[in-house]
C-alpha positions in Angstrom: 25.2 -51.1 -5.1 24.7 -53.8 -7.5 24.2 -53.6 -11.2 22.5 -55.8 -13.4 23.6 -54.4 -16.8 22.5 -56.8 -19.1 19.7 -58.3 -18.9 16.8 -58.7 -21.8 19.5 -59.4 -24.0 21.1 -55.9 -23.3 17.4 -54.1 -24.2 17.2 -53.6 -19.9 19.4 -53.0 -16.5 18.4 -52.6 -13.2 20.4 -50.7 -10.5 19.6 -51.3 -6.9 21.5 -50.1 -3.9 20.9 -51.3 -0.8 21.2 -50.2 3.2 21.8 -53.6 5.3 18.6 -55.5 4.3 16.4 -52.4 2.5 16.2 -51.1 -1.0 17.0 -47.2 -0.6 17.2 -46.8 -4.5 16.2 -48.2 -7.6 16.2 -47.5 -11.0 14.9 -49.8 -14.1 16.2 -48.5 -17.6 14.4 -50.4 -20.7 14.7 -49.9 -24.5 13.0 -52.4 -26.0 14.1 -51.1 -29.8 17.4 -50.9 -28.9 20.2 -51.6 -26.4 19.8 -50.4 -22.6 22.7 -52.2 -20.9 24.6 -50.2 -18.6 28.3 -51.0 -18.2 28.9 -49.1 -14.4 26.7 -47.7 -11.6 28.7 -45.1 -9.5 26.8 -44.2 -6.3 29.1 -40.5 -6.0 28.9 -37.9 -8.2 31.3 -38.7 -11.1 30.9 -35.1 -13.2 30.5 -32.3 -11.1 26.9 -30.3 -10.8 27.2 -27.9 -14.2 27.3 -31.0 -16.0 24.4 -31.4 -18.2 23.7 -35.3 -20.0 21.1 -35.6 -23.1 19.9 -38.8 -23.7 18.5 -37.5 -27.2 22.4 -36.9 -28.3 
């Protein structure tokens, strides 16, 4: 897994994880009004499945 948290300046990341030589995720977060930098990837489960995140709070 590799994370490129700060990119754009902080408004972007990009996480990638990859199998040998192939991509088997990827995910692109951008806010280009404010910060979008993410500080750690996990590729487990950290919270268990009741867990419920709002990206509005």
């Amino acid at each position: 897994m590799i994370d490129f948290g700060f990119q754009n300046k902080g408004k972007s990341s990009n996480i990638i994880e990859v199998d040998g030589q192939q991509q088997v995720f990827n995910v692109k977060l951008t806010n280009p009004a404010s910060k979008a930098y993410v500080y750690r990837a996990y590729r487990l489960p950290v919270y268990d499945s009741s867990y419920q995140f709002d990206v509005n709070q």
